[in-house]
C-alpha positions in Angstrom: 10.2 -16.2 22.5 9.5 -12.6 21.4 10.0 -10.7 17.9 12.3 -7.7 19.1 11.4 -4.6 16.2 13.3 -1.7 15.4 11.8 1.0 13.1 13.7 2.8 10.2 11.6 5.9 10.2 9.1 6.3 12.6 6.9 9.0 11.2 3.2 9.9 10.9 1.9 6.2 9.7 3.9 5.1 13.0 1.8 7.0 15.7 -1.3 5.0 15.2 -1.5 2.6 12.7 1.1 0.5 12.8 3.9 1.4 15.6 1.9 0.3 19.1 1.0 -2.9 16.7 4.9 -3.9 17.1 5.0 -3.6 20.9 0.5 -5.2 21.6 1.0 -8.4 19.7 1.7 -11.4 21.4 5.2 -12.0 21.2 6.5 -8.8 20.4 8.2 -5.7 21.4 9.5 -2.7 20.1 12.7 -1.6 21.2 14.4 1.0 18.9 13.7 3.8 16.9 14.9 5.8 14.5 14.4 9.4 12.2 16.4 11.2 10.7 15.4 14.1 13.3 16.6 13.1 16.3 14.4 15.5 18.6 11.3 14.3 16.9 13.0 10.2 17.5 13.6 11.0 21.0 9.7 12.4 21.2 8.2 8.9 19.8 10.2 6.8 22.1 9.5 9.1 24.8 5.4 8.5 24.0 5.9 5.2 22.6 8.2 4.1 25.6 10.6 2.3 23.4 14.4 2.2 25.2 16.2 3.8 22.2 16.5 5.9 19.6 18.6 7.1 16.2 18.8 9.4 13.6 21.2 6.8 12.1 19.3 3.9 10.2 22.0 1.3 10.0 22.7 1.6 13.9 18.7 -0.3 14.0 19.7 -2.3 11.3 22.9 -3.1 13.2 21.8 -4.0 17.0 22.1 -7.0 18.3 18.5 -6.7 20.4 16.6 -6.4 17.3 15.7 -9.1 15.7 13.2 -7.4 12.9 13.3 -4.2 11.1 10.0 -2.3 10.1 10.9 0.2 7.0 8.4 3.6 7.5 10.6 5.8 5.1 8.7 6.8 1.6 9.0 4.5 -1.2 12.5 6.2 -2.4 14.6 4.6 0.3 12.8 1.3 0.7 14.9 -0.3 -1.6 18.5 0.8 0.4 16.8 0.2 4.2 15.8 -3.9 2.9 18.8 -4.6 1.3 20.8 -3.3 4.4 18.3 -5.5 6.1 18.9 -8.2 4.0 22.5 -8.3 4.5 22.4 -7.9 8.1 20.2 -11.7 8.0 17.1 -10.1 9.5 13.5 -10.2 8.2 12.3 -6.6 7.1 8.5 -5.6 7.1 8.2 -2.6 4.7 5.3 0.0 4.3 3.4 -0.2 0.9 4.0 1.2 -1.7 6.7 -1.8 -1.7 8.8 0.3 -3.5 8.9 3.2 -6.7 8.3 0.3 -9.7 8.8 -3.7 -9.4 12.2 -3.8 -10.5 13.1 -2.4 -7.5 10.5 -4.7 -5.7 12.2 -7.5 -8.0 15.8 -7.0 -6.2 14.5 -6.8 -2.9 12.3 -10.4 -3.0 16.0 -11.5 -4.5 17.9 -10.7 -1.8 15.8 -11.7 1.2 15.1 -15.4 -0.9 18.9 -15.6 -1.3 19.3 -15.0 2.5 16.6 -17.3 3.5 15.0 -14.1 5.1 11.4 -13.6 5.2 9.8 -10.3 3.8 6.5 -8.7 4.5 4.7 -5.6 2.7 1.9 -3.6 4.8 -0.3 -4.3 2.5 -2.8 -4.6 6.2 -6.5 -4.5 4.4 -5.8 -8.5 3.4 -6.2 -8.7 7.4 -8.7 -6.2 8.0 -11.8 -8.1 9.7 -14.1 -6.6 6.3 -11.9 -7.5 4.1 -11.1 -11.3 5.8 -15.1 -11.7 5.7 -15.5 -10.1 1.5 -13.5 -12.8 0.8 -15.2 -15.9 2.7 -17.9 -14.8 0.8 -16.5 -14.9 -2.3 -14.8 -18.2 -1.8 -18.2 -20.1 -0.2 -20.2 -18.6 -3.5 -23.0 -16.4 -1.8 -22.8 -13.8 -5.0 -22.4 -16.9 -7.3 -20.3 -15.9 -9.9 -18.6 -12.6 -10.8 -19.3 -11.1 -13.3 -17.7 -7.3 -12.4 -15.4 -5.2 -10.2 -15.3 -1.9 -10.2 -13.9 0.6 -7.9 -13.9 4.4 -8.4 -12.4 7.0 -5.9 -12.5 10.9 -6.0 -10.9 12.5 -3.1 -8.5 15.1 -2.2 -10.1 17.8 -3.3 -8.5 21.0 -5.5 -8.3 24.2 -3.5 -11.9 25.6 -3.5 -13.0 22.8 -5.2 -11.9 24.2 -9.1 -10.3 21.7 -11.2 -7.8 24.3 -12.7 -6.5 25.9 -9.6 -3.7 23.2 -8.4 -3.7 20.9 -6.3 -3.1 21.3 -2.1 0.3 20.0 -1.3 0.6 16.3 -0.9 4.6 16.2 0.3 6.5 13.5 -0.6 3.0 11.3 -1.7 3.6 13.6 -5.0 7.5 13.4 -5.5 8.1 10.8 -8.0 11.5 10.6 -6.9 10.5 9.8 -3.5 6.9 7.7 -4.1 7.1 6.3 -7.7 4.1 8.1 -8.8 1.0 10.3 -7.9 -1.3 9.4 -5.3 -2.6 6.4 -7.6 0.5 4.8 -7.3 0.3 5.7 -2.8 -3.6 5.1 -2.3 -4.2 3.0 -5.8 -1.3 0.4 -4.6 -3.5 -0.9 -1.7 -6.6 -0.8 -4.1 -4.9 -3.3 -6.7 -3.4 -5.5 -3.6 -7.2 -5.5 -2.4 -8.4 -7.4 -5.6 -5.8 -9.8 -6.2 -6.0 -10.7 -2.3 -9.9 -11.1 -3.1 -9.4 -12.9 -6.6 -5.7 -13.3 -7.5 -3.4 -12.4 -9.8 -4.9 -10.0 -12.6 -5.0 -10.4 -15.8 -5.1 -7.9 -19.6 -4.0 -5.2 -17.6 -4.2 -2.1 -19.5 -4.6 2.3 -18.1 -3.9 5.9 -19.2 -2.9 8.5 -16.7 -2.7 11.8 -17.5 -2.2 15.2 -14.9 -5.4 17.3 -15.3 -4.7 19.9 -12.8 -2.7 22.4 -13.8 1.4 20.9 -14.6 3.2 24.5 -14.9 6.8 22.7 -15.2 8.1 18.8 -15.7 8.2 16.5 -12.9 4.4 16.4 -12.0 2.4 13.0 -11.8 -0.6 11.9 -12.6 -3.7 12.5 -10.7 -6.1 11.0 -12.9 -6.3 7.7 -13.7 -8.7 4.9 -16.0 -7.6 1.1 -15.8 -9.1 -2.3 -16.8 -8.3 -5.3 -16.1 -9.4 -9.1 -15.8 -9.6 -12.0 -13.2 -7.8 -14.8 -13.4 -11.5 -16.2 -13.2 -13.0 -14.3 -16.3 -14.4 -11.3 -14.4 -14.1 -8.1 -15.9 -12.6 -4.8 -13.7 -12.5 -1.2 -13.9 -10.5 1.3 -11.8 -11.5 4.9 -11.9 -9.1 7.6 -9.7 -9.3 11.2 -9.7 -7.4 12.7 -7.4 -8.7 16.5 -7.3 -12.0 16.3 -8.0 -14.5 18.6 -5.9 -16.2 16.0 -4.0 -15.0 12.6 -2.1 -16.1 9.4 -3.0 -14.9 5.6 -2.4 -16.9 2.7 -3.9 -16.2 -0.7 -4.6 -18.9 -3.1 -6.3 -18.9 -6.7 -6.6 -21.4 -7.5 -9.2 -22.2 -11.3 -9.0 -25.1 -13.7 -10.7 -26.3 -14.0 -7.7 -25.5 -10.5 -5.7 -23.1 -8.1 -5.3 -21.4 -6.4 -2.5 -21.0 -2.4 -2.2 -18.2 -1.1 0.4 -15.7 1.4 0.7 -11.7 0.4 0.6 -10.2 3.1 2.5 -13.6 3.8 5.0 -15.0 1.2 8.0 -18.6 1.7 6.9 -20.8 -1.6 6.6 -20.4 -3.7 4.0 -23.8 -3.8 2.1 -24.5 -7.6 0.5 -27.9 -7.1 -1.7 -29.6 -10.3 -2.9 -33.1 -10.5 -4.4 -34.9 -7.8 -2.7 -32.9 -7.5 0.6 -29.6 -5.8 1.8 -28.1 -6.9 4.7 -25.4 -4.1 6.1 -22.4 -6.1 7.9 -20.8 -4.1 10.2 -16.7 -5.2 10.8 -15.0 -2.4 12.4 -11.6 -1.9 12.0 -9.4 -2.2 15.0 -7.5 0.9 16.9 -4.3 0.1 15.0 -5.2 -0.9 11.5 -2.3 -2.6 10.9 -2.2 -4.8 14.1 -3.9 -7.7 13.1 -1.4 -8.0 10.0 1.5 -8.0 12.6 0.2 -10.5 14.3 0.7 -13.1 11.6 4.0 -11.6 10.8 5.2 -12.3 14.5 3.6 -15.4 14.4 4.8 -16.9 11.4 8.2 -15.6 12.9 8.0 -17.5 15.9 6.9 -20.5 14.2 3.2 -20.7 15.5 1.6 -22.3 11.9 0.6 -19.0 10.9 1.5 -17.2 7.5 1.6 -13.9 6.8 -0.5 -13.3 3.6 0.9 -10.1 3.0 4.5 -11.2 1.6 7.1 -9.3 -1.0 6.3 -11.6 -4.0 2.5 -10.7 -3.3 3.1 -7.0 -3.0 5.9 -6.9 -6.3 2.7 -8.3 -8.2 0.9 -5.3 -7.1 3.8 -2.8 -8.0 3.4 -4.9 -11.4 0.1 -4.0 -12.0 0.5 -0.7 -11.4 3.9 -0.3 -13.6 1.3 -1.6 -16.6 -1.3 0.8 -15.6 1.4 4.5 -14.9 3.8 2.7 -17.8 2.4 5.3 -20.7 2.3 8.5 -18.6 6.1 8.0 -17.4 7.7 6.2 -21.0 8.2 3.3 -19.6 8.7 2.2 -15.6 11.6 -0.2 -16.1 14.4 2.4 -15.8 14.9 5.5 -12.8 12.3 7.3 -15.0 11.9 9.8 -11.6 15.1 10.8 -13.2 13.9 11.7 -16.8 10.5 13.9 -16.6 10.9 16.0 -19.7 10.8 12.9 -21.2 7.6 11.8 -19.7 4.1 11.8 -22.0 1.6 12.0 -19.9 3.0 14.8 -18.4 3.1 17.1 -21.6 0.8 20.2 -22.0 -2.6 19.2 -23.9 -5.7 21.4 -24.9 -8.5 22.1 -22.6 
């Protein structure tokens, strides 16, 4: 038996990450393709050499050969692509962000459970060999019990490194009608998924966002970003993003009675477990395709084999949850099409320097 894929959208995240995943996993093949430019379609399959391509979305929702449809398109069509998917009976994997906010998220998980369809978010980093070990650690004890999490990220630097002179261009990642958000909501997303993969569902969620680069007209989003929040288990947690700061910078600590663990989320260097006096450095690279290993258990669990995806749409609309609490004061609320309705949003007004 083999999962036969077809990809709505097969753009950058497609070329290494996640597209050879769908034709090197045992049991699967990838044999369709599809972007809205054709020439650049025909160029993937050509590399890729998958037997056909599209510019036209619901013909890859529509063939017969393919059996499982893999949504690459930014957040603002992930909602359409699923539900087309849905209706057509066929299980859907969908990149992360799941979608713009979790009411969206909310009707997709509805219509796949009312199909009896299985849906999967690439959410990969609760697959990631690290990430798989983090939380074996956690789980047997070894940094007793948590106290703290805290992760801070500065990246994407402003041109020349000046917080006032704008931002480089980030594409759709900074459309809110096309991502939901800023690049908290694109990079911050998999951050949130990280810590409820390594402790569950959080808890006394709270954050303010506001733009600090210069916002010259409405319809900008948020770049920097302050959250806190709680585990289910009494730990306390801290997220700190800026987006256009002058220098890089990716931590997460695990602060424990009895240790605490320092790694990156979005880097592959060692994970650094300090005890007593020591520090041991555990080295888990990630694999060629980051999101392979993920895929695996989605063909698997597909072909019946015993195992389950962990990475599923109810898991990923709690993640879109968090992060609706955290962006809800910049945008006035993230229950509506508020990508609609920027004059109206707070966080977004001019302030005082």
């Amino acid at each position: 038996m083999t999962v036969s894929w077809g990809i709505v959208g097969c753009g950058q995240v497609c070329e290494v990450k996640s597209g050879p995943a769908l034709y090197k996993c045992q049991g699967s093949r990838l044999v369709a393709v599809m972007r809205r430019d054709r020439a650049r379609a025909e160029d993937f399959a050509r590399r890729h050499a998958v037997p056909r391509f599209t510019f036209d979305a619901q013909a890859i929702i529509d063939d017969p050969e393919v059996t499982a449809v893999y949504v690459a398109t930014p957040p603002g069509s992930h909602l359409e692509y699923a539900l087309a998917a849905a209706a057509a009976g066929k299980p859907c994997y969908v990149e992360k962000p799941m979608a713009r906010h979790a009411r969206e998220c909310e009707r997709m998980v509805e219509a796949f459970e009312s199909r009896g369809v299985p849906l999967f978010v690439a959410y990969y980093r609760r697959r990631l060999p690290r990430f798989v070990r983090l939380k074996q650690m956690l789980d047997d004890g070894l940094l007793g019990v948590v106290r703290t999490v805290e992760h801070v990220y500065h990246g994407r630097s402003s041109r020349d490194g000046q917080p006032d002179a704008g931002p480089p261009r980030q594409g759709w990642r900074e459309q809110v009608d096309e991502s939901g958000g800023g690049l908290f909501l694109d990079l911050g997303s998999h951050v949130v998924d990280l810590i409820e993969f390594l402790f569950g569902p959080l808890e006394n969620v709270t954050g303010t966002a506001r733009r600090r680069t210069r916002a010259p007209a409405h319809g900008v989003p948020e770049d920097t970003v302050v959250a806190s929040f709680a585990t289910s288990a009494g730990a306390l947690g801290t997220l700190t993003h800026v987006y256009h700061a002058c220098q890089a910078l990716d931590r997460l600590e695990i602060v424990g009675d009895r240790g605490r663990v320092v790694c990156s989320v979005f880097g592959s260097e060692p994970l650094e477990w300090q005890r007593d006096e020591t520090t041991e450095r555990i080295e888990l690279p990630h694999p060629e395709h980051v999101q392979q290993p993920l895929v695996q258990t989605i063909v698997d669990e597909l072909l019946g084999r015993g195992t389950l995806c962990p990475s599923t749409g109810r898991t990923a609309m709690r993640a879109s949850a968090v992060m609706d609490r955290i962006l809800a004061g910049y945008y006035a609320g993230r229950d509506d099409a508020f990508w609609a309705r920027p004059e109206s949003w707070p966080g977004n007004w001019p302030s005082s320097r």
